[in-house]
KOLGU-4560 file (N, C-alpha, C; in nm, 3 decimals, padded with zeros to 5 digits):
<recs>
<n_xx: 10.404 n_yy: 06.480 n_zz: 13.851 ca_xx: 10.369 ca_yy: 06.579 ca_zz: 13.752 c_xx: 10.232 c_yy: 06.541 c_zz: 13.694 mol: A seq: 1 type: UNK>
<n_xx: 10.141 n_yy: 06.652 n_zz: 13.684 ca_xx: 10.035 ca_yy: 06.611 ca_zz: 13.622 c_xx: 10.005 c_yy: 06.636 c_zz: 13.488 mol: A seq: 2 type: UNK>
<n_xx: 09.955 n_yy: 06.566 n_zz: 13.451 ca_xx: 09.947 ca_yy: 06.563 ca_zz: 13.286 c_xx: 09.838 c_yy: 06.602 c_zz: 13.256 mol: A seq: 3 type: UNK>
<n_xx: 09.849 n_yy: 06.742 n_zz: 13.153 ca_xx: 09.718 ca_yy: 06.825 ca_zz: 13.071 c_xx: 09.709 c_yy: 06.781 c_zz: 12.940 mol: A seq: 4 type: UNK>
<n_xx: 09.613 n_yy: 06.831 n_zz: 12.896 ca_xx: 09.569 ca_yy: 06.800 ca_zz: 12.740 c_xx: 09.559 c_yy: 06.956 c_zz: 12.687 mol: A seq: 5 type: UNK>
<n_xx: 09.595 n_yy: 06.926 n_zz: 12.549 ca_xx: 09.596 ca_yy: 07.057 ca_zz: 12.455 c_xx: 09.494 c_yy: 07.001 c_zz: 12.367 mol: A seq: 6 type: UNK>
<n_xx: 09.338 n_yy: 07.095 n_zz: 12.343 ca_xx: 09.319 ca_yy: 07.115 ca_zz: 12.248 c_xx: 09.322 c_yy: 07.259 c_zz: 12.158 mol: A seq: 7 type: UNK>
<n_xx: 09.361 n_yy: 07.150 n_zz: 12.030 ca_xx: 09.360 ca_yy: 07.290 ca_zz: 11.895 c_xx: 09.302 c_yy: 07.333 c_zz: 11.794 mol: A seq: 8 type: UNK>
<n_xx: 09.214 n_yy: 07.423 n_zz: 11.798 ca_xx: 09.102 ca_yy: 07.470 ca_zz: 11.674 c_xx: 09.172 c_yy: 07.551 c_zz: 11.618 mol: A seq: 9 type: UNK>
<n_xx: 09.197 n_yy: 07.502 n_zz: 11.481 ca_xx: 09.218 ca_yy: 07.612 ca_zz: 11.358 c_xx: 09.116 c_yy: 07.583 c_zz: 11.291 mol: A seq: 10 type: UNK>
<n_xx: 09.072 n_yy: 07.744 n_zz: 11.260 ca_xx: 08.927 ca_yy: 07.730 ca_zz: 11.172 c_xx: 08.928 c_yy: 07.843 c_zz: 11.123 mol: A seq: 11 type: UNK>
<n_xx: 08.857 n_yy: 07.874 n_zz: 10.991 ca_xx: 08.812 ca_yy: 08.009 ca_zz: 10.916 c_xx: 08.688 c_yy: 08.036 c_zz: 10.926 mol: A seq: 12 type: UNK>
<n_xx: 08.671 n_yy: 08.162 n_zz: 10.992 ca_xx: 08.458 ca_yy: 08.205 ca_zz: 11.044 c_xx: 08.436 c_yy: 08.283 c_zz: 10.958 mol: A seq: 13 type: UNK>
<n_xx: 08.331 n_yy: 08.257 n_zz: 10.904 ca_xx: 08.286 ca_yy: 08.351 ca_zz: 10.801 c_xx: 08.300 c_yy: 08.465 c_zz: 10.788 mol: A seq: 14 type: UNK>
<n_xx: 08.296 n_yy: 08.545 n_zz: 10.702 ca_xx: 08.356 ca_yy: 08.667 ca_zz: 10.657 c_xx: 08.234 c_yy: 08.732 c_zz: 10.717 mol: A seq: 15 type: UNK>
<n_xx: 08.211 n_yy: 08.923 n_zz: 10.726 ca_xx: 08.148 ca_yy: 09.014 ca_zz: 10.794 c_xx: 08.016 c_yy: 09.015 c_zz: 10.719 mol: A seq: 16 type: UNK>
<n_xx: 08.009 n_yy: 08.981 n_zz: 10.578 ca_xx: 07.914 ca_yy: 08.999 ca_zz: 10.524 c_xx: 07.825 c_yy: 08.870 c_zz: 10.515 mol: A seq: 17 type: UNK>
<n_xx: 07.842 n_yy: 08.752 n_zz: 10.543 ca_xx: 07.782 ca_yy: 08.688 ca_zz: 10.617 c_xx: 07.654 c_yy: 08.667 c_zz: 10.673 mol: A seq: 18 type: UNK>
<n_xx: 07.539 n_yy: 08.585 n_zz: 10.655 ca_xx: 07.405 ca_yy: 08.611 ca_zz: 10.734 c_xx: 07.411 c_yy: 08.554 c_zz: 10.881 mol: A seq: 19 type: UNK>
<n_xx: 07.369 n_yy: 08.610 n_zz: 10.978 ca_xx: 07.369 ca_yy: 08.593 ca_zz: 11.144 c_xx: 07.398 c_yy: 08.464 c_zz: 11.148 mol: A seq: 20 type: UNK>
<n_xx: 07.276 n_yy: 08.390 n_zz: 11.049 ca_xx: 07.236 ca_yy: 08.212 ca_zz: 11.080 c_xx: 07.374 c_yy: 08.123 c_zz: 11.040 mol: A seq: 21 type: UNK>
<n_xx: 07.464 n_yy: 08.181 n_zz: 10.938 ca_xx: 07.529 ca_yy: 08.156 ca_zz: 10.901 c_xx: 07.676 c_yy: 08.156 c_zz: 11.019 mol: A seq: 22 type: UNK>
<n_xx: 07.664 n_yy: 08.321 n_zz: 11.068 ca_xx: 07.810 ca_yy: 08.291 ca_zz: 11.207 c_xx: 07.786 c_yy: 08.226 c_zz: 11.307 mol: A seq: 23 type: UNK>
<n_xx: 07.581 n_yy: 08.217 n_zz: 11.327 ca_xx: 07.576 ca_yy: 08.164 ca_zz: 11.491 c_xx: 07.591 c_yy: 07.980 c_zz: 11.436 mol: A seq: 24 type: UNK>
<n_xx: 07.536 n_yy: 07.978 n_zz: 11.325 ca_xx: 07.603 ca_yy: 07.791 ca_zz: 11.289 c_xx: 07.745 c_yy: 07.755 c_zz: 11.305 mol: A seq: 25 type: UNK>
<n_xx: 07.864 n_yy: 07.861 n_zz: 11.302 ca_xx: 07.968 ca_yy: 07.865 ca_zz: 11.305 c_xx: 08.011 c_yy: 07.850 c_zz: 11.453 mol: A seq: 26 type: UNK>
<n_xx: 07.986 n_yy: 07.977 n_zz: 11.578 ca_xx: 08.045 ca_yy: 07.969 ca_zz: 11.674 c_xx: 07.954 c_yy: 07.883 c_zz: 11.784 mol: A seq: 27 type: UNK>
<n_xx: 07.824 n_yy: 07.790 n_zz: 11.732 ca_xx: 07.743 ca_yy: 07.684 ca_zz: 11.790 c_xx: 07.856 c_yy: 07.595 c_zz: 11.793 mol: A seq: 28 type: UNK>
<n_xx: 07.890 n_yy: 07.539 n_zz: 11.681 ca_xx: 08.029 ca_yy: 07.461 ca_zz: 11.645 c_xx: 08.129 c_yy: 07.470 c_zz: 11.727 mol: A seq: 29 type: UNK>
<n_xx: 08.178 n_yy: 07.580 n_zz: 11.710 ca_xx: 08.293 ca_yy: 07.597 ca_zz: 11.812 c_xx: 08.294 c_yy: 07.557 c_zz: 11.911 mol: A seq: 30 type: UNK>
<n_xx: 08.205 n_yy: 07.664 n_zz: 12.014 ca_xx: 08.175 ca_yy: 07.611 ca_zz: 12.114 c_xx: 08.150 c_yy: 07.486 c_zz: 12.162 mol: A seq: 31 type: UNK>
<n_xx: 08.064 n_yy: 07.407 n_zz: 12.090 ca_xx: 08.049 ca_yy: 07.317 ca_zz: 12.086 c_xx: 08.196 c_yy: 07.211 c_zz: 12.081 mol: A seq: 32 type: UNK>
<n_xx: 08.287 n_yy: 07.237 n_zz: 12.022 ca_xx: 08.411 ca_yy: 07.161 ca_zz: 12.022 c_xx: 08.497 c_yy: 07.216 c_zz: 12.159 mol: A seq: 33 type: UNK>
<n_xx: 08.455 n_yy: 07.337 n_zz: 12.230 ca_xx: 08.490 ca_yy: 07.353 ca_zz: 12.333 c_xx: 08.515 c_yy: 07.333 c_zz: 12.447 mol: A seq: 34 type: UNK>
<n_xx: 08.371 n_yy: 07.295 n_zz: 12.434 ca_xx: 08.328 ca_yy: 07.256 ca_zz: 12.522 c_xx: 08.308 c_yy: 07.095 c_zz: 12.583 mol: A seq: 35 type: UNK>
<n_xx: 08.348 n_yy: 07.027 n_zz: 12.473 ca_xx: 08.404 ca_yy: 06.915 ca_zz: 12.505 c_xx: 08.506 c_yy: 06.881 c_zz: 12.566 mol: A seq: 36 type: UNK>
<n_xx: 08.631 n_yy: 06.951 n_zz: 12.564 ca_xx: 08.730 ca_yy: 06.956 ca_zz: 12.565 c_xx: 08.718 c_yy: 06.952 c_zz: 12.772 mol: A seq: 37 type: UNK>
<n_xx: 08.811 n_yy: 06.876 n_zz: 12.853 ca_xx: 08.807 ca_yy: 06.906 ca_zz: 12.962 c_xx: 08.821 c_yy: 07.076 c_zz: 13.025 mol: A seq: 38 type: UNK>
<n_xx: 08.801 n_yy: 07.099 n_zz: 13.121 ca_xx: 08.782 ca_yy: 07.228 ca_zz: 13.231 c_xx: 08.948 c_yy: 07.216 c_zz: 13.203 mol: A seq: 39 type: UNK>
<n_xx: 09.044 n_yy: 07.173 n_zz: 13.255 ca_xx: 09.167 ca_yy: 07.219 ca_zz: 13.278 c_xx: 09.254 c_yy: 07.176 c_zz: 13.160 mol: A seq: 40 type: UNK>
<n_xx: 09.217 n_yy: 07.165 n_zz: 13.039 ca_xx: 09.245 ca_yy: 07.131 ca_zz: 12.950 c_xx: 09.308 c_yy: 07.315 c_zz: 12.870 mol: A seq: 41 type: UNK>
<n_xx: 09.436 n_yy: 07.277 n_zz: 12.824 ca_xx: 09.489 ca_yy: 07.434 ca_zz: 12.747 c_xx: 09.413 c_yy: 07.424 c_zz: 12.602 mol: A seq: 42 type: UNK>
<n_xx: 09.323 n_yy: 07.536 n_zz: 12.610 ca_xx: 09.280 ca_yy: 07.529 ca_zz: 12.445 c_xx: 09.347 c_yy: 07.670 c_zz: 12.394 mol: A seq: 43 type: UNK>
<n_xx: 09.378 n_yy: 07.618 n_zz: 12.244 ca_xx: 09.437 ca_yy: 07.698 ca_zz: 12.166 c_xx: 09.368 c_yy: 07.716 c_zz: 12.054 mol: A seq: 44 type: UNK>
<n_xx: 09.279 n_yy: 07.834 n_zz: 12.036 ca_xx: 09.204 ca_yy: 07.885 ca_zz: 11.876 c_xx: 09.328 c_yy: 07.954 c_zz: 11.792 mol: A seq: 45 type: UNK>
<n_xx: 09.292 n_yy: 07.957 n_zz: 11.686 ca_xx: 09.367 ca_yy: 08.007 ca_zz: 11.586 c_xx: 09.315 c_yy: 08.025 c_zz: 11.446 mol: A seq: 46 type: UNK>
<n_xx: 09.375 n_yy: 08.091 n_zz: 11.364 ca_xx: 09.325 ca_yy: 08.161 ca_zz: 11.185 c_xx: 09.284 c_yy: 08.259 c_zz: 11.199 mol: A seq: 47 type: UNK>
<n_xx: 09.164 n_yy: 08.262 n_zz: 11.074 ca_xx: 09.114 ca_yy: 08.348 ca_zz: 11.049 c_xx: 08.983 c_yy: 08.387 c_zz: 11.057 mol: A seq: 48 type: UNK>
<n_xx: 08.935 n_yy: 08.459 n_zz: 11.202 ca_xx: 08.809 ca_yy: 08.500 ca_zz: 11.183 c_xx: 08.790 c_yy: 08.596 c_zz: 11.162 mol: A seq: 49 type: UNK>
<n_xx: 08.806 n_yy: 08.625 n_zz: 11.098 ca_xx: 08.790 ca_yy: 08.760 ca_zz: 10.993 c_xx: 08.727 c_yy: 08.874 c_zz: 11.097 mol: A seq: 50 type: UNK>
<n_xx: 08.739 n_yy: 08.901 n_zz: 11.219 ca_xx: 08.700 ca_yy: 08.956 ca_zz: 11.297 c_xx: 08.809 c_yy: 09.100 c_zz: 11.332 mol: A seq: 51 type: UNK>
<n_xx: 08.734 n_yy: 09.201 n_zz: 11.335 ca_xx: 08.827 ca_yy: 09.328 ca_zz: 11.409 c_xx: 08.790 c_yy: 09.339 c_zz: 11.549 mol: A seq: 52 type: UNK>
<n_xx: 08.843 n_yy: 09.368 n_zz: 11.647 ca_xx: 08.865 ca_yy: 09.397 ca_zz: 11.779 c_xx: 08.880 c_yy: 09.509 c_zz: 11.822 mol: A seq: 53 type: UNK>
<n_xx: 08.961 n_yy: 09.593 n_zz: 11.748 ca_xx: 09.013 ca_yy: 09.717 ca_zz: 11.787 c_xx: 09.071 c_yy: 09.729 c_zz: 11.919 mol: A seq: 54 type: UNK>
<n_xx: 09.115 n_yy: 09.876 n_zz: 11.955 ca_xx: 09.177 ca_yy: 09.892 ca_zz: 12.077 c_xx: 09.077 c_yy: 09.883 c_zz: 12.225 mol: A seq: 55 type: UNK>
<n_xx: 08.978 n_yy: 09.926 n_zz: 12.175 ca_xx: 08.871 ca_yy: 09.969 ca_zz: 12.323 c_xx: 08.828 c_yy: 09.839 c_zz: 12.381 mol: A seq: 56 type: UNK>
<n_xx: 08.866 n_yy: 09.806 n_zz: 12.505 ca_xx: 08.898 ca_yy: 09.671 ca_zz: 12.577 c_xx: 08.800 c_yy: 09.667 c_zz: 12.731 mol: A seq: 57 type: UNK>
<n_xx: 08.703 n_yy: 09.801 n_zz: 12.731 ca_xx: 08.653 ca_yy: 09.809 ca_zz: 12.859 c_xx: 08.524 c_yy: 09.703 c_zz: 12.866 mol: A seq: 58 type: UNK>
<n_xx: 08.597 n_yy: 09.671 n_zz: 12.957 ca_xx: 08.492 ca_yy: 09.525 ca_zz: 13.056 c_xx: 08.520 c_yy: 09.405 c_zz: 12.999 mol: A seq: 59 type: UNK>
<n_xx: 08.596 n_yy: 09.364 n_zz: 12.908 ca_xx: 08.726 ca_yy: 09.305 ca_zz: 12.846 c_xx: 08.865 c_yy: 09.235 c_zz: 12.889 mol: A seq: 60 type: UNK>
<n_xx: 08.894 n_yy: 09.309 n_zz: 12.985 ca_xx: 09.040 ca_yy: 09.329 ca_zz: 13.014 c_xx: 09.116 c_yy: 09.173 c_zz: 13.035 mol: A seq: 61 type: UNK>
<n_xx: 08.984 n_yy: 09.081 n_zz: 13.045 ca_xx: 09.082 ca_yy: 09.011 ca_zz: 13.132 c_xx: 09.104 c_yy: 08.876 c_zz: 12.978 mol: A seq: 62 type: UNK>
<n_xx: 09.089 n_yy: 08.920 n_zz: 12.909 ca_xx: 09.085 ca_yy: 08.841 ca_zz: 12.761 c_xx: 09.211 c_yy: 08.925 c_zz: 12.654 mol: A seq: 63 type: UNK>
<n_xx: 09.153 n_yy: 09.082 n_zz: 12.670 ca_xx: 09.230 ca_yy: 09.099 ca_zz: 12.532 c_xx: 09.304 c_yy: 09.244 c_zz: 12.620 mol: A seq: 64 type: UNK>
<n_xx: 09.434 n_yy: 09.305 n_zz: 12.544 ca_xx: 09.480 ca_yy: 09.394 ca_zz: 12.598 c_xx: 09.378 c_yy: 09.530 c_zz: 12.440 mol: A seq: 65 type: UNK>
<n_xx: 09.462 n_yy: 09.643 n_zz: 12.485 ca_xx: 09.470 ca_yy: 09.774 ca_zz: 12.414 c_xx: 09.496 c_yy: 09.760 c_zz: 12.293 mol: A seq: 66 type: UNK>
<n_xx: 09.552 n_yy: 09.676 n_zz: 12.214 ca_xx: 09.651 ca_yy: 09.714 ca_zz: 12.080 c_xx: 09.585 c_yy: 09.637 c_zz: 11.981 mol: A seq: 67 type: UNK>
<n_xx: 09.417 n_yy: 09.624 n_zz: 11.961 ca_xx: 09.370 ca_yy: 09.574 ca_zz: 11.844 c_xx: 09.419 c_yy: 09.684 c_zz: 11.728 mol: A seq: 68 type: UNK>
<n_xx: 09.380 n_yy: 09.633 n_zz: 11.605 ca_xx: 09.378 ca_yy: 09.757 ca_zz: 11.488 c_xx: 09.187 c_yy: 09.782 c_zz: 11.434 mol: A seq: 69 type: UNK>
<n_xx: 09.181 n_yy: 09.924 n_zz: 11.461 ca_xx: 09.059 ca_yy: 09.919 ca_zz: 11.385 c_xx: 08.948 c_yy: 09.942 c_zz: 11.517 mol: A seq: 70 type: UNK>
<n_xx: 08.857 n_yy: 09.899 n_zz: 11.408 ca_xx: 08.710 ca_yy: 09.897 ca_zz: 11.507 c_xx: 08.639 c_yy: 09.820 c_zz: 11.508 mol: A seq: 71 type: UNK>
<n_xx: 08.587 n_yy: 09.769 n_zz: 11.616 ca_xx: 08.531 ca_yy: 09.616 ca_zz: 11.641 c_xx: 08.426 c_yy: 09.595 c_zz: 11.552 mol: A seq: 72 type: UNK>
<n_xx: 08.422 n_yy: 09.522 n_zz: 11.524 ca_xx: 08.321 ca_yy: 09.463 ca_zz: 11.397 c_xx: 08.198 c_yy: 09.335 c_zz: 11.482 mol: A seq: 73 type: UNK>
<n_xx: 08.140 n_yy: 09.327 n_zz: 11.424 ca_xx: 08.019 ca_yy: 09.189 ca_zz: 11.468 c_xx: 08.101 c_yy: 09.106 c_zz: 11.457 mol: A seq: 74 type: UNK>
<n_xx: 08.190 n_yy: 09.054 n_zz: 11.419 ca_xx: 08.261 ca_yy: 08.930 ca_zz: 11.407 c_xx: 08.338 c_yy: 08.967 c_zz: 11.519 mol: A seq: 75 type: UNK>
<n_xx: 08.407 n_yy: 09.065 n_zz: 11.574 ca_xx: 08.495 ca_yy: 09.064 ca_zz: 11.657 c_xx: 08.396 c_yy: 09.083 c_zz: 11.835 mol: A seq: 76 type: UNK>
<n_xx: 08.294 n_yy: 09.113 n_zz: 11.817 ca_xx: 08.200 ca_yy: 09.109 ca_zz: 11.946 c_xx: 08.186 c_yy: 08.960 c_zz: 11.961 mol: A seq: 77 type: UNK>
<n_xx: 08.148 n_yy: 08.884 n_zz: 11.822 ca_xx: 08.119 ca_yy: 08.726 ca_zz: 11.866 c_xx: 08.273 c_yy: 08.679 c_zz: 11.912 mol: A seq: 78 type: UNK>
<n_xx: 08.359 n_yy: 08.703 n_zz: 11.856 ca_xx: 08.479 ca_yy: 08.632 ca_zz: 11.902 c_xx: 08.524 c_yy: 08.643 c_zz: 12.063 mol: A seq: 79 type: UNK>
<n_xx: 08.499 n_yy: 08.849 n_zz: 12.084 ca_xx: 08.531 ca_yy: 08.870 ca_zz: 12.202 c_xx: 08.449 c_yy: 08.772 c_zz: 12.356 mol: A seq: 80 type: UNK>
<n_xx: 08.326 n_yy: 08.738 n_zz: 12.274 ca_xx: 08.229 ca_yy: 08.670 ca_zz: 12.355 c_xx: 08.293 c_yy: 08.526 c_zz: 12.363 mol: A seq: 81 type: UNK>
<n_xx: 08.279 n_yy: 08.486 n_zz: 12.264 ca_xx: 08.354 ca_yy: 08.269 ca_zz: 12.267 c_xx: 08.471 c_yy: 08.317 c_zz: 12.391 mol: A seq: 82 type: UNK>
<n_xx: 08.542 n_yy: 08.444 n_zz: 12.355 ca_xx: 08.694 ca_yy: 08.415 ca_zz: 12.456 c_xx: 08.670 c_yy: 08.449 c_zz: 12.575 mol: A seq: 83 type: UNK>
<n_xx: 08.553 n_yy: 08.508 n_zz: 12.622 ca_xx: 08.530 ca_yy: 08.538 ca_zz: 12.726 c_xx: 08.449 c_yy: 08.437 c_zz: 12.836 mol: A seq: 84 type: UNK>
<n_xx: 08.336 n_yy: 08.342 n_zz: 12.724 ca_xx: 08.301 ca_yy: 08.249 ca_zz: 12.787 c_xx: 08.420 c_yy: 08.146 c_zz: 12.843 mol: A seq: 85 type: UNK>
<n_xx: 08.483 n_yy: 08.141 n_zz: 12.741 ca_xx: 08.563 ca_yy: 07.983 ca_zz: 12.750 c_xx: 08.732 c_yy: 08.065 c_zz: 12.846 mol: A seq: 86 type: UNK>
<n_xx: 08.755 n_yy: 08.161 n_zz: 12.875 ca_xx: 08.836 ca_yy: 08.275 ca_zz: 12.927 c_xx: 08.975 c_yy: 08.235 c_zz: 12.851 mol: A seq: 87 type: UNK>
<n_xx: 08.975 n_yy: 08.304 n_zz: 12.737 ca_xx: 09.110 ca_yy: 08.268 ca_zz: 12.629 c_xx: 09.154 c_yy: 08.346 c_zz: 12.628 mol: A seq: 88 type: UNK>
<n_xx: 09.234 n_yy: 08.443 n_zz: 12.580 ca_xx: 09.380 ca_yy: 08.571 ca_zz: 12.599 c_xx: 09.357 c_yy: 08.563 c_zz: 12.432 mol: A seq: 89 type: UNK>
<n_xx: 09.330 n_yy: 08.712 n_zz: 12.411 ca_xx: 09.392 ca_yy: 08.735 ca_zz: 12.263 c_xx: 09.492 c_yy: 08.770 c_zz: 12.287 mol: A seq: 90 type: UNK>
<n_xx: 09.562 n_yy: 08.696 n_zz: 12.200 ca_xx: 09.719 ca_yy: 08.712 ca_zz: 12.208 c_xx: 09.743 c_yy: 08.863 c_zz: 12.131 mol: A seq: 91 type: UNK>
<n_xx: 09.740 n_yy: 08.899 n_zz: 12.056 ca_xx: 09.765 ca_yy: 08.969 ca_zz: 11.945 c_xx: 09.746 c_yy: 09.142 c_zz: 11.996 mol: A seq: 92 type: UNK>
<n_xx: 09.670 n_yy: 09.142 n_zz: 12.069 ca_xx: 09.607 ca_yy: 09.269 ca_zz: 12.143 c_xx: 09.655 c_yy: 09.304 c_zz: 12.259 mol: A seq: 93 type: UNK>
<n_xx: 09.719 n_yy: 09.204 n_zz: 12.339 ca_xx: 09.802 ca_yy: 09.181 ca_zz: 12.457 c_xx: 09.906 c_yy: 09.320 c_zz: 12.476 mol: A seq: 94 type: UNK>
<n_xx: 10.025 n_yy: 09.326 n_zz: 12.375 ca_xx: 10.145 ca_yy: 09.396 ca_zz: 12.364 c_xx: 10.115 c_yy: 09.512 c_zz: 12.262 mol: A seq: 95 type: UNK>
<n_xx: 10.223 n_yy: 09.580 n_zz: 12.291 ca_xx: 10.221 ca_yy: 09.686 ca_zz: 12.203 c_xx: 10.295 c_yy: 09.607 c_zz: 12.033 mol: A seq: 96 type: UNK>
<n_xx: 10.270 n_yy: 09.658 n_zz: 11.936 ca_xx: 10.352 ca_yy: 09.599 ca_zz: 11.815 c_xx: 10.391 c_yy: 09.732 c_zz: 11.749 mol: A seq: 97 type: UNK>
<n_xx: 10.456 n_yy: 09.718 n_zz: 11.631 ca_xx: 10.438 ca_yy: 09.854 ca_zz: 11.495 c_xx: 10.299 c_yy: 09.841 c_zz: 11.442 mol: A seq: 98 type: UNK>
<n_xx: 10.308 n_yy: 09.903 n_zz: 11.430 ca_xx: 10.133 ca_yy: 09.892 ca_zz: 11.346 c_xx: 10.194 c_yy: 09.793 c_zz: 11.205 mol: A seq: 99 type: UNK>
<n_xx: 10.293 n_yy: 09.813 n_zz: 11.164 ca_xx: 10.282 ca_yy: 09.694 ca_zz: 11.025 c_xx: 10.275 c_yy: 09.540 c_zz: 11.068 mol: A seq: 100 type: UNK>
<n_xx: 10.323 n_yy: 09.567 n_zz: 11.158 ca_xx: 10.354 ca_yy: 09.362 ca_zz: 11.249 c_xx: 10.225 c_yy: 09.382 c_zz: 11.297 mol: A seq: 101 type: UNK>
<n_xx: 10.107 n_yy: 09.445 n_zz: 11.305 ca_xx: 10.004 ca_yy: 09.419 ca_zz: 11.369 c_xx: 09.888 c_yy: 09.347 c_zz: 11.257 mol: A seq: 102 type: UNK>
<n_xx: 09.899 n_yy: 09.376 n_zz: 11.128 ca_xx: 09.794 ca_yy: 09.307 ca_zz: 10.999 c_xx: 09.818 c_yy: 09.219 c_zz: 10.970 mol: A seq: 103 type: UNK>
<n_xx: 09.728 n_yy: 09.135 n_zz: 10.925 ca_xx: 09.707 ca_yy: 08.988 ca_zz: 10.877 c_xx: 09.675 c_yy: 08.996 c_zz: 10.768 mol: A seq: 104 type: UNK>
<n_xx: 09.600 n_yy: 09.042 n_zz: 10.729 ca_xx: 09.549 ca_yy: 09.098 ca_zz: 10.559 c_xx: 09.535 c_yy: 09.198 c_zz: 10.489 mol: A seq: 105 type: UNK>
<n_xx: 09.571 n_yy: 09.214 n_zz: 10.414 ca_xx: 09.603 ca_yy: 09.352 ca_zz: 10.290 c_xx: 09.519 c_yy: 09.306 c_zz: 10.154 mol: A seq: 106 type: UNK>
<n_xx: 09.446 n_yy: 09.410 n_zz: 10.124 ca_xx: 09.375 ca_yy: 09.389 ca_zz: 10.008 c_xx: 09.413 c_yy: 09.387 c_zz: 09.892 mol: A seq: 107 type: UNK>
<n_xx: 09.386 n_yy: 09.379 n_zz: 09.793 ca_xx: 09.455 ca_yy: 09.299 ca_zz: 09.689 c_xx: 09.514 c_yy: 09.448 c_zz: 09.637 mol: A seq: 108 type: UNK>
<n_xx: 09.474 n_yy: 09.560 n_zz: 09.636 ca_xx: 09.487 ca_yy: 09.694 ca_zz: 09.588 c_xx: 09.628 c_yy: 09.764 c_zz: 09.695 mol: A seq: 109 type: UNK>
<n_xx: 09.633 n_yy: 09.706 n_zz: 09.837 ca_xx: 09.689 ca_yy: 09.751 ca_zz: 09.924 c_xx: 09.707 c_yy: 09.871 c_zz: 09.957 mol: A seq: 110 type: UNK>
<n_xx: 09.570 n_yy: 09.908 n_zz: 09.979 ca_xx: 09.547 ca_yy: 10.045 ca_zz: 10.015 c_xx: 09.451 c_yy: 10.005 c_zz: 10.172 mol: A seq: 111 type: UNK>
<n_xx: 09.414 n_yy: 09.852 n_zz: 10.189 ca_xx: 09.334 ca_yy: 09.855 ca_zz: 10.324 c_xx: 09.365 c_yy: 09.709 c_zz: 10.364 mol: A seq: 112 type: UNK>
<n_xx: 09.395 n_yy: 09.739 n_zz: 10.516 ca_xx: 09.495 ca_yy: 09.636 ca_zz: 10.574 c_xx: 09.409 c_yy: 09.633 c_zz: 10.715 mol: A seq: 113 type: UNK>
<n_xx: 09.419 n_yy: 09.514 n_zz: 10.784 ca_xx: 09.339 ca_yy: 09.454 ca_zz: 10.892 c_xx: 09.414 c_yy: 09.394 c_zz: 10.961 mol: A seq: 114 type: UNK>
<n_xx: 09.339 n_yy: 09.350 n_zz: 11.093 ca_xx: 09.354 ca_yy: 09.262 ca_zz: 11.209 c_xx: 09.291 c_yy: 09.132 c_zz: 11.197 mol: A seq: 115 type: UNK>
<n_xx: 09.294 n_yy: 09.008 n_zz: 11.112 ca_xx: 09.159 ca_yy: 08.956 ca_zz: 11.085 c_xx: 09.147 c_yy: 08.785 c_zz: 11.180 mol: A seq: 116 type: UNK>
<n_xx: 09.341 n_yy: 08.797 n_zz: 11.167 ca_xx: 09.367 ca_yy: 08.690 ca_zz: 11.233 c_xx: 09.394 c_yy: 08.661 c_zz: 11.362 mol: A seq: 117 type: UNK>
<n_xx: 09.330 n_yy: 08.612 n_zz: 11.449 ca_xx: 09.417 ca_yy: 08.581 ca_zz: 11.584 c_xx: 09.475 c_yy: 08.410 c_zz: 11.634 mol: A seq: 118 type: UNK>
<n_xx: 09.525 n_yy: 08.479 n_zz: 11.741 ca_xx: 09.572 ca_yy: 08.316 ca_zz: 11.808 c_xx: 09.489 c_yy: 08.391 c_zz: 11.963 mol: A seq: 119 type: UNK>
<n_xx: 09.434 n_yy: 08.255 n_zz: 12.000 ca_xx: 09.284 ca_yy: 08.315 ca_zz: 12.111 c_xx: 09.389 c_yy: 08.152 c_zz: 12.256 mol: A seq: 120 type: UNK>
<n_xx: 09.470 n_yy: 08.177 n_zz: 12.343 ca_xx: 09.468 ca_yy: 08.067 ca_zz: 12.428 c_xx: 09.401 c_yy: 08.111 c_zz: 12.556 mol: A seq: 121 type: UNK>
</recs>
């Protein structure tokens, strides 16, 4: 039997409002911890990058399914990109859900509710 390694990033990426210099210092990082990590090594991202995805998955497919909530945001293009370089599965987008099992965050008013969190293997 051969023996793999798991690495695991939990991390919080800056919120949407955010300056560029500020997310690309963020997913430099990442990557950067990524990429350390061996080729056949299972990596597992996770939290909150405050990122939307939405449903539209074309040229995508082989990362995230149909069932984001919303509409892709700059945070969710950089994310879709890290998972595409490093080839990770959004989990979350994969299956169909209810739309209530699909949010991570609700605003304090709870009138506006998101996708913000994923798990990326």
């Amino acid at each position: 039997m051969q023996r793999s390694h798991i690495t695991i990033v939990q991390c919080y990426a800056p919120t949407e409002d955010a300056s560029d210099d500020i997310k690309d210092d963020f997913y430099n990082a990442l990557t950067s911890s990524l990429t350390k990590s061996k080729r056949g090594d299972i990596k597992i991202l996770m939290r909150d990058f405050n990122a939307k995805l939405g449903p539209n998955n074309n040229g995508l497919e082989s990362i995230m399914g149909r069932h984001g909530v919303g509409t892709r945001s700059n945070n969710g293009d950089r994310l879709a990109d890290l998972c595409q370089t490093f080839q990770l599965v959004i989990g979350g987008t994969v299956f169909p859900h209810k739309e209530v099992h699909k949010y991570t965050w609700t605003s304090p008013s709870g009138h506006t509710r998101n996708q913000i969190d994923h798990l990326c293997i």
